[in-house]
Biopython code that builds the backbone (N, CA, C, O; Angstrom):
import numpy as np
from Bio.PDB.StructureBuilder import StructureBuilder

atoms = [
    (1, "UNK", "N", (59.183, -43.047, -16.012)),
    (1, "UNK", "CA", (58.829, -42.829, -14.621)),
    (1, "UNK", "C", (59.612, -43.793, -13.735)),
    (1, "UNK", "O", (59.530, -45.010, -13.899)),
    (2, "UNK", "N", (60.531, -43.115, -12.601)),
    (2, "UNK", "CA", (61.017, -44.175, -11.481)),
    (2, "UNK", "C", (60.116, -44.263, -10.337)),
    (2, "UNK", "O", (59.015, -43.713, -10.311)),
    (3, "UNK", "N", (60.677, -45.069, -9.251)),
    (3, "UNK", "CA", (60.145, -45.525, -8.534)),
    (3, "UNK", "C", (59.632, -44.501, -7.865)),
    (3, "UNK", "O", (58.408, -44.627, -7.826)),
    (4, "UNK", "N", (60.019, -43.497, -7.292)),
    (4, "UNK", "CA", (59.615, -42.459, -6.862)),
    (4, "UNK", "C", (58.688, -41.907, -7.457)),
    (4, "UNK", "O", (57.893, -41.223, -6.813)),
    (5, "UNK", "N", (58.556, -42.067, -8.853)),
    (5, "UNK", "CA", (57.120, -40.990, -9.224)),
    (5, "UNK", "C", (56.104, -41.579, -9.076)),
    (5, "UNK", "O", (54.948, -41.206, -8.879)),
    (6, "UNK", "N", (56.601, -42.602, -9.183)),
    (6, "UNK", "CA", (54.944, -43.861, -8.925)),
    (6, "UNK", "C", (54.206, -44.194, -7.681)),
    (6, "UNK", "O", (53.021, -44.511, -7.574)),
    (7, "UNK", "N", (55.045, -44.077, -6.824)),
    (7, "UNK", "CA", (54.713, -43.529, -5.274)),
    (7, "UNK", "C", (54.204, -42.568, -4.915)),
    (7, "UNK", "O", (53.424, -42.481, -3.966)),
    (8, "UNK", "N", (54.696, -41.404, -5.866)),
    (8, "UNK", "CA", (54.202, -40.040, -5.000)),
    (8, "UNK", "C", (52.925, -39.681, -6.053)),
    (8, "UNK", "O", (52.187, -38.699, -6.130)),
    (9, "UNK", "N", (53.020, -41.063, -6.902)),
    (9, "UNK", "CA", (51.571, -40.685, -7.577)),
    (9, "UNK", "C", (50.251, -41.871, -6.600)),
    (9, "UNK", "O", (49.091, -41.617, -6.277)),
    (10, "UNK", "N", (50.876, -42.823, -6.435)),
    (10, "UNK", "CA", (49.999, -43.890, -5.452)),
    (10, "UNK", "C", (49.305, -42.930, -4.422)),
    (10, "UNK", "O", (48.174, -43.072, -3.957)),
    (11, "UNK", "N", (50.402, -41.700, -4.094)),
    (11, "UNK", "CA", (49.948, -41.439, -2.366)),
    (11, "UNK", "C", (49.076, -40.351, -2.820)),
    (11, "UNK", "O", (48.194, -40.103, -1.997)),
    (12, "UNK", "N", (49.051, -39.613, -3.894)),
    (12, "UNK", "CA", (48.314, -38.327, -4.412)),
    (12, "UNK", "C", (47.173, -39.139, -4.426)),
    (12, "UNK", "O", (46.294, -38.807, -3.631)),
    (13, "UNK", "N", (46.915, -40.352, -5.295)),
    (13, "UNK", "CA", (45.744, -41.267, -5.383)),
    (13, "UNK", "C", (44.781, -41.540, -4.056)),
    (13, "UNK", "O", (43.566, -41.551, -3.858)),
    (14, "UNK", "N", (45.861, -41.735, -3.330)),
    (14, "UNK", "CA", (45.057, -42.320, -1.759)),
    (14, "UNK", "C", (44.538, -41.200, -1.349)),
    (14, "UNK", "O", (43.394, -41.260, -0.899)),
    (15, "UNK", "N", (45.191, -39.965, -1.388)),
    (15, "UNK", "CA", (44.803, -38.781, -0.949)),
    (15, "UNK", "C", (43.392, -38.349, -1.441)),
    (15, "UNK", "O", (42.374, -38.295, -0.750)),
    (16, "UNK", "N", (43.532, -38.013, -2.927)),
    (16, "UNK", "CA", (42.325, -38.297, -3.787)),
    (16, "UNK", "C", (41.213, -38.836, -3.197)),
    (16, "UNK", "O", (40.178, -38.258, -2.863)),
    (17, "UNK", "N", (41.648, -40.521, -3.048)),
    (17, "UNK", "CA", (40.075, -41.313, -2.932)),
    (17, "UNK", "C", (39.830, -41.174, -1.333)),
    (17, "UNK", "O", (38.730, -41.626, -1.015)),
    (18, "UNK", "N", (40.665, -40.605, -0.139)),
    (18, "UNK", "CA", (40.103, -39.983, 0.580)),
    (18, "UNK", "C", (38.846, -38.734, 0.793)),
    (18, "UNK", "O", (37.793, -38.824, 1.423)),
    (19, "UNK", "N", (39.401, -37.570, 0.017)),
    (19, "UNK", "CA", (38.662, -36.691, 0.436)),
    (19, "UNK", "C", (37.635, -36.980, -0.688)),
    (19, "UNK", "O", (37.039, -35.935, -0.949)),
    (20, "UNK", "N", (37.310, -37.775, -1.272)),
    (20, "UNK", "CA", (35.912, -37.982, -2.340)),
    (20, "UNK", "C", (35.046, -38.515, -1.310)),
    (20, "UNK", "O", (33.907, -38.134, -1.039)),
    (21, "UNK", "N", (35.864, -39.646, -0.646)),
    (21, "UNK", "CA", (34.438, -40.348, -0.068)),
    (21, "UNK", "C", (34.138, -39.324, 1.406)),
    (21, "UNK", "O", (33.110, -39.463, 2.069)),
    (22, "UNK", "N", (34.874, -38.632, 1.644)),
    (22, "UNK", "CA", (34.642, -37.227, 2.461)),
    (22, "UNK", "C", (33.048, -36.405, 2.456)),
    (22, "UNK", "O", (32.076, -36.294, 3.202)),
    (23, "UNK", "N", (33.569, -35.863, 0.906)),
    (23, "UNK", "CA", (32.818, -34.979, -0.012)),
    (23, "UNK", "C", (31.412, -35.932, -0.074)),
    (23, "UNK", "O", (30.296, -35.416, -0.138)),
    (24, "UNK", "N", (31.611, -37.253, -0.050)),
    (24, "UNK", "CA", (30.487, -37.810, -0.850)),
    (24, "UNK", "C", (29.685, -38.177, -0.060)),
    (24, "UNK", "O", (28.526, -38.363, -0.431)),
    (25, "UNK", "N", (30.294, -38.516, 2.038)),
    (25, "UNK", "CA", (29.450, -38.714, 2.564)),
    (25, "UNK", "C", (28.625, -37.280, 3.366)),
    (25, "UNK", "O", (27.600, -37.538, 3.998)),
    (26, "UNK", "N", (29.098, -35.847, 3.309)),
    (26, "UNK", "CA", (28.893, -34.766, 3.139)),
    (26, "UNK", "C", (27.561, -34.505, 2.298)),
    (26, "UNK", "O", (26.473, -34.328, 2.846)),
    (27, "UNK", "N", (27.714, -34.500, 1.173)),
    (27, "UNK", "CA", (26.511, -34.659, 0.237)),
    (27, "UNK", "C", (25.301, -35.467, 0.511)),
    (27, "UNK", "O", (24.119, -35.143, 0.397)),
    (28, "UNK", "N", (25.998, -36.937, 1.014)),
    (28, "UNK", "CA", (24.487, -37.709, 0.986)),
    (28, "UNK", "C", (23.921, -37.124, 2.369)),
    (28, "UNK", "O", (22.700, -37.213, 2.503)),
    (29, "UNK", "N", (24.490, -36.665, 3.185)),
    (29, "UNK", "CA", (24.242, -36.251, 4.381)),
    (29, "UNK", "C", (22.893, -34.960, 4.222)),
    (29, "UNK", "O", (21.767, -35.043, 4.713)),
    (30, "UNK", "N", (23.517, -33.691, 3.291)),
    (30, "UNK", "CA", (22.817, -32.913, 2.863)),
    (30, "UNK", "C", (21.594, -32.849, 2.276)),
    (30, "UNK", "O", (20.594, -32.167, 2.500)),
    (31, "UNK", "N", (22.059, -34.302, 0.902)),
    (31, "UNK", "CA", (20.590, -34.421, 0.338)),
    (31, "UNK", "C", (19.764, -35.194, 1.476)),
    (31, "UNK", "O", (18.610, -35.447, 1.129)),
    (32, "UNK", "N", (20.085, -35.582, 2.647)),
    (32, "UNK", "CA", (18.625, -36.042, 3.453)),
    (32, "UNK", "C", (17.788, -34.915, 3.819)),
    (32, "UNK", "O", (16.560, -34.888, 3.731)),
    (33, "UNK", "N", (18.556, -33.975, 4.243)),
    (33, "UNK", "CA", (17.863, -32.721, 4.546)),
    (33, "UNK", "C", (17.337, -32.214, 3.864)),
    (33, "UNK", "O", (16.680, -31.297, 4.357)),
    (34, "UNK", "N", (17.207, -32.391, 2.267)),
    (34, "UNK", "CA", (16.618, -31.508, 1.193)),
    (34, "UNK", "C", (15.581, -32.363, 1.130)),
    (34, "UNK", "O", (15.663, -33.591, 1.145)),
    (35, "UNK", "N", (14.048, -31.338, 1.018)),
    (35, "UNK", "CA", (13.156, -32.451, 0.277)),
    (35, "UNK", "C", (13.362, -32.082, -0.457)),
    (35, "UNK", "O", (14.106, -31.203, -0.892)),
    (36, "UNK", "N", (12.064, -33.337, -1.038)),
    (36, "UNK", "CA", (11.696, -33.566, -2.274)),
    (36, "UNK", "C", (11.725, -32.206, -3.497)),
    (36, "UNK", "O", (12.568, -32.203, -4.393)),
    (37, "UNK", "N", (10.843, -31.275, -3.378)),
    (37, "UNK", "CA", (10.132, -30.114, -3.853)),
    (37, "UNK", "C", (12.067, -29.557, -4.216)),
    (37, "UNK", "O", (12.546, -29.626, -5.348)),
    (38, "UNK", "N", (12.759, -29.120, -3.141)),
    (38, "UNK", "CA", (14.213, -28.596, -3.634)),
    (38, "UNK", "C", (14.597, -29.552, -4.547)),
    (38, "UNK", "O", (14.772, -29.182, -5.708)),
    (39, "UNK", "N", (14.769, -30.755, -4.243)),
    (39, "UNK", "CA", (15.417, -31.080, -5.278)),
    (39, "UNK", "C", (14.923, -31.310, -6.686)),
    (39, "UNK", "O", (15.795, -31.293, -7.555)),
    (40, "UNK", "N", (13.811, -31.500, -7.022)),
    (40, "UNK", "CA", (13.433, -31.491, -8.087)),
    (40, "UNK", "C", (13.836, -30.053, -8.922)),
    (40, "UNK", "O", (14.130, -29.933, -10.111)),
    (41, "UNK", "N", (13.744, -29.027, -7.877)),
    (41, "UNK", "CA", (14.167, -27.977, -8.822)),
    (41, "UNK", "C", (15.907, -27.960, -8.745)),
    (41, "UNK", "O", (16.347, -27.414, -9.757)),
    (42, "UNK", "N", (16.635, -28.265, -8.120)),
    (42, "UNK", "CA", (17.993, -28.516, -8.626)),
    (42, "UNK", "C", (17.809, -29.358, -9.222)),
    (42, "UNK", "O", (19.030, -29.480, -9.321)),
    (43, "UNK", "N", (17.261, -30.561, -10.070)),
    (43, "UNK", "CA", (17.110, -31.444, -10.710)),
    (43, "UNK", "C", (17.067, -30.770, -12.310)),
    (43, "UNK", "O", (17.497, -31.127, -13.407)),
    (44, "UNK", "N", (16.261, -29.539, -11.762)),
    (44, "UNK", "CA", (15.699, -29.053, -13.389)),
    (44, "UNK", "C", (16.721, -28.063, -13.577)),
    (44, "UNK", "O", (16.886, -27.757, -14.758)),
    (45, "UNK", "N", (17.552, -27.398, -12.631)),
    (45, "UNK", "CA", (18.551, -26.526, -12.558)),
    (45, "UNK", "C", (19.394, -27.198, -13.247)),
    (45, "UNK", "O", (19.916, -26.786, -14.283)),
    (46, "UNK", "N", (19.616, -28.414, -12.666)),
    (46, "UNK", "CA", (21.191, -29.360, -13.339)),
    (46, "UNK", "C", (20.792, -29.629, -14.890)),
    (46, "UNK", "O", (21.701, -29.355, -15.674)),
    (47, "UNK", "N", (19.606, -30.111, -15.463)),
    (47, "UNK", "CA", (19.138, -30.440, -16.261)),
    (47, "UNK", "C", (20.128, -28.714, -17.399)),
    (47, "UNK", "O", (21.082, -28.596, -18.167)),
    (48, "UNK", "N", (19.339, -28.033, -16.929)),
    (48, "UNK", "CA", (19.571, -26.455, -17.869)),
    (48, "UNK", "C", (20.797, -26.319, -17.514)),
    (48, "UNK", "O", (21.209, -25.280, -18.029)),
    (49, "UNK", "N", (21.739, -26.906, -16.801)),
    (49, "UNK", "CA", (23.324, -25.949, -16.859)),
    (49, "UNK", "C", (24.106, -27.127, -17.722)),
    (49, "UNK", "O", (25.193, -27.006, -18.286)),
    (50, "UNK", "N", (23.247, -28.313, -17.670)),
    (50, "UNK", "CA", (23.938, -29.401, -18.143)),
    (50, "UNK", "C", (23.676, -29.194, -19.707)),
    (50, "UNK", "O", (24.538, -29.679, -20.440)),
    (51, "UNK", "N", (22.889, -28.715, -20.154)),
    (51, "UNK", "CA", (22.439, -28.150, -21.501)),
    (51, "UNK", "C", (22.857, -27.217, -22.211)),
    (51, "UNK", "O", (22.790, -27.192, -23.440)),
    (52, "UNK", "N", (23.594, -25.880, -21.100)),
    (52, "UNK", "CA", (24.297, -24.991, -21.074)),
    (52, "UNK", "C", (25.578, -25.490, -21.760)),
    (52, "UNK", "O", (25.976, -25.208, -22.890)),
    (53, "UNK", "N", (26.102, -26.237, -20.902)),
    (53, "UNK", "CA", (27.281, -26.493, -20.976)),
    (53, "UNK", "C", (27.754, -27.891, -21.779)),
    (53, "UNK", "O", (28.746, -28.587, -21.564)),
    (54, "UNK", "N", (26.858, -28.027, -22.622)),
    (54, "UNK", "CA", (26.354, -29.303, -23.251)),
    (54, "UNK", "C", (27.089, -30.843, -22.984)),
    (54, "UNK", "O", (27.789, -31.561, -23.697)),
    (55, "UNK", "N", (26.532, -30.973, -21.508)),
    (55, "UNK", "CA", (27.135, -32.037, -20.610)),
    (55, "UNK", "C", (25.684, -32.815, -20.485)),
    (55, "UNK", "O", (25.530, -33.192, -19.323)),
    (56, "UNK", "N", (24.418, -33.216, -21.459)),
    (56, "UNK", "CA", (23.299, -33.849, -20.398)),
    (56, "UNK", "C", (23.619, -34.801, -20.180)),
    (56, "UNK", "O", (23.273, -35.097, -19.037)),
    (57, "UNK", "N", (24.418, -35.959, -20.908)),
    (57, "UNK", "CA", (24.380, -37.149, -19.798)),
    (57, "UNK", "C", (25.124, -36.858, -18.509)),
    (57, "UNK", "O", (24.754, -37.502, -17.527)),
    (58, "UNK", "N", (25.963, -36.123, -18.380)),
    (58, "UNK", "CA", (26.840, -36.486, -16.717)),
    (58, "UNK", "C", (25.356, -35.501, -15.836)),
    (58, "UNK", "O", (25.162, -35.659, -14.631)),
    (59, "UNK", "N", (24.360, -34.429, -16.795)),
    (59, "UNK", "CA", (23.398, -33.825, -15.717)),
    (59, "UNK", "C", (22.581, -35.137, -15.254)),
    (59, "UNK", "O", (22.438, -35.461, -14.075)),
    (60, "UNK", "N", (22.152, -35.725, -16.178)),
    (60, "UNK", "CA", (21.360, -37.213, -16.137)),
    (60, "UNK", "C", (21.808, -38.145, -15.383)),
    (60, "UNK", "O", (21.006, -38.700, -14.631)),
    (61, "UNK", "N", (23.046, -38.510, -15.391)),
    (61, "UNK", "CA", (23.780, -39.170, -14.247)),
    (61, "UNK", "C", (23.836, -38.641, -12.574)),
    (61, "UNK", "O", (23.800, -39.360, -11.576)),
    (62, "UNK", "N", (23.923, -37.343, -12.635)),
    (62, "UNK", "CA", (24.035, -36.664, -11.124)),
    (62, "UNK", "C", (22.530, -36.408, -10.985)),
    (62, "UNK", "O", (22.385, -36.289, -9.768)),
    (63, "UNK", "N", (21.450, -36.273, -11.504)),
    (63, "UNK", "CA", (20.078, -36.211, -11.032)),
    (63, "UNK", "C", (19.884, -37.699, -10.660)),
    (63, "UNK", "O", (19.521, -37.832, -9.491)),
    (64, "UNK", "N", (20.072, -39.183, -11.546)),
    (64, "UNK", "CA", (19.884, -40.455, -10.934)),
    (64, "UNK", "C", (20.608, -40.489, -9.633)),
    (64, "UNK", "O", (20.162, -40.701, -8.505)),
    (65, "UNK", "N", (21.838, -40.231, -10.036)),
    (65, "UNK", "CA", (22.228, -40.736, -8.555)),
    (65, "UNK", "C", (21.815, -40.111, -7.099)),
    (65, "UNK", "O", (21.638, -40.707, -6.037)),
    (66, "UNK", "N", (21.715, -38.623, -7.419)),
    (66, "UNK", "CA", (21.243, -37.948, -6.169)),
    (66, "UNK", "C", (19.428, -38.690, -5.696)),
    (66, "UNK", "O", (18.960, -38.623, -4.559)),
    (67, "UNK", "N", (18.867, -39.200, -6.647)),
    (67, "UNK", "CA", (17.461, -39.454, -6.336)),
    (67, "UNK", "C", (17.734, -41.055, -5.477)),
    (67, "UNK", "O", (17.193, -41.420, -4.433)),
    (68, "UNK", "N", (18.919, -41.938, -6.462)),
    (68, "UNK", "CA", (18.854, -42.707, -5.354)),
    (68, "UNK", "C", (19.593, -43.204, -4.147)),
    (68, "UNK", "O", (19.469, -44.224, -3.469)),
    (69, "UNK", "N", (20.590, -41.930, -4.070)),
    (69, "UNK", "CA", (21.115, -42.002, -3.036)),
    (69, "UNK", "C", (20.306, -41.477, -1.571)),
    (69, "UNK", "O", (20.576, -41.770, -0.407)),
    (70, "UNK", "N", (18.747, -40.208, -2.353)),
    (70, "UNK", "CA", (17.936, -40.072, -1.084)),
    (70, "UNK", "C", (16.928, -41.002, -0.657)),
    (70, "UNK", "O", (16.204, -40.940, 0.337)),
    (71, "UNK", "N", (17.018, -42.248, -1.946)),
    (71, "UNK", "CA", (15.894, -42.729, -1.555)),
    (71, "UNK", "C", (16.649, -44.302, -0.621)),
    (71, "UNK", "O", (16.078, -45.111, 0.110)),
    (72, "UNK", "N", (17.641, -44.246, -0.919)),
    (72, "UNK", "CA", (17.920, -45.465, -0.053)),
    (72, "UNK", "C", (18.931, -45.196, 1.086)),
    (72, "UNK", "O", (19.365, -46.037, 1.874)),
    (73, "UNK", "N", (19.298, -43.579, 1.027)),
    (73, "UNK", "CA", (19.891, -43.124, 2.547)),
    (73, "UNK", "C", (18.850, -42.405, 3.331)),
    (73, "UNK", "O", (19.167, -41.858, 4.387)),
    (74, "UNK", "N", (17.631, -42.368, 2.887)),
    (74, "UNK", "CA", (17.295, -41.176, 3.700)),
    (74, "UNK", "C", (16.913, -42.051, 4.921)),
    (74, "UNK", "O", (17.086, -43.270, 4.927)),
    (75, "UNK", "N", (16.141, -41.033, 6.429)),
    (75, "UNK", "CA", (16.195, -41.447, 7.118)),
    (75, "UNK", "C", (15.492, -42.796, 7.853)),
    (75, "UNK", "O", (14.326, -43.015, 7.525)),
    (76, "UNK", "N", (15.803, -43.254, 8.336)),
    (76, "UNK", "CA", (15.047, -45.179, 9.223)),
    (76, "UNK", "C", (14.094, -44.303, 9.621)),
    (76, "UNK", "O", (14.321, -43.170, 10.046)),
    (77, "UNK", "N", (13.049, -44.800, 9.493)),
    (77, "UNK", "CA", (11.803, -44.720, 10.581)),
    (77, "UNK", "C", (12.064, -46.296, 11.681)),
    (77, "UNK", "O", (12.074, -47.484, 11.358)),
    (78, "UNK", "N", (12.220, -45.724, 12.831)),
    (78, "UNK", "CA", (12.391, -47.167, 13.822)),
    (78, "UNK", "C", (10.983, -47.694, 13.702)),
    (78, "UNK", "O", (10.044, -46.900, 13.655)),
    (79, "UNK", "N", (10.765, -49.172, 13.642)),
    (79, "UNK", "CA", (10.151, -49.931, 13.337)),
    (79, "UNK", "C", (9.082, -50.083, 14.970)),
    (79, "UNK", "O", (9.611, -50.140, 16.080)),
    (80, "UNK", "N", (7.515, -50.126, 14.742)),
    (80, "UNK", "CA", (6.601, -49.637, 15.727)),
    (80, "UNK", "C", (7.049, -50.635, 16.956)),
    (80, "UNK", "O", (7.515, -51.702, 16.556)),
    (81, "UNK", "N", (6.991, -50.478, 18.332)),
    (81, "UNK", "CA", (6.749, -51.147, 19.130)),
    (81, "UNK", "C", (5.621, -52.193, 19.615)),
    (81, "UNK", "O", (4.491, -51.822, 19.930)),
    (82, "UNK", "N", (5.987, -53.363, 19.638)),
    (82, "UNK", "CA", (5.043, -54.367, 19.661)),
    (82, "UNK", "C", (4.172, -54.451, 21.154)),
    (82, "UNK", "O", (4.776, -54.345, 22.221)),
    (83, "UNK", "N", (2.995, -54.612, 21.106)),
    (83, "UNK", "CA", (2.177, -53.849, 22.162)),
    (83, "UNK", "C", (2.639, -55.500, 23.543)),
    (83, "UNK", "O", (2.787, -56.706, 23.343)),
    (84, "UNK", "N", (2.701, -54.755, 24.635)),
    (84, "UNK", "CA", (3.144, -55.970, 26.019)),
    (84, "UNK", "C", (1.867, -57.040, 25.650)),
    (84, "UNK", "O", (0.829, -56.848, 25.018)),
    (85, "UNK", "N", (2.377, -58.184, 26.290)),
    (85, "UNK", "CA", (0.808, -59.101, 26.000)),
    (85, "UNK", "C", (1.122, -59.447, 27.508)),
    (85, "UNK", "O", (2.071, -60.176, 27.797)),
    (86, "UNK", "N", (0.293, -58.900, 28.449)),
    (86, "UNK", "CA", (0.528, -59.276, 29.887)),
    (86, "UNK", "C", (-0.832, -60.003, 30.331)),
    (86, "UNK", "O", (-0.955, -60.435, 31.477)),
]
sb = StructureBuilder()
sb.init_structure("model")
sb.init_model(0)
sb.init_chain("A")
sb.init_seg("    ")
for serial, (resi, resn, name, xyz) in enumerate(atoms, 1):
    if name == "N":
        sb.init_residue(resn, " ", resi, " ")
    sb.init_atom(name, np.array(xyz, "f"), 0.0, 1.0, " ", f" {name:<3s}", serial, name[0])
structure = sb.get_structure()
């Protein structure tokens, strides 16, 4: 490999880890909108295709991560207003 291929592999790379974190903030975006109840059943969906396709750890891996990516993106509740003391 010359210099050139290693470049136009660097820039394919950058390209790459662009549109992932794209895709990925897309997704976490989505799973806020999903409750609970949906996802558990894509949970059990992923579970059976991951079984299908005899992949369960990466199904096991994408059910953890989706659970805690909703549980520590989902949405702020703004914190109560403290009553005037006049």
């Amino acid at each position: 490999m010359n210099r050139q291929n290693h470049s136009e592999a660097l820039t394919d790379l950058s390209a790459a880890r662009h549109k992932i974190a794209i895709y990925w903030r897309l997704y976490v975006e989505w799973l806020i909108g999903v409750g609970w109840g949906r996802l558990a059943l894509l949970s059990l969906l992923t579970v059976i295709l991951g079984g299908v396709l005899m992949l369960p750890g990466l199904a096991t891996v994408l059910i953890l991560v989706s659970i805690l990516a909703k549980l520590f993106a989902g949405p702020r509740r703004p914190s109560p207003a403290l009553p005037d003391e006049s």
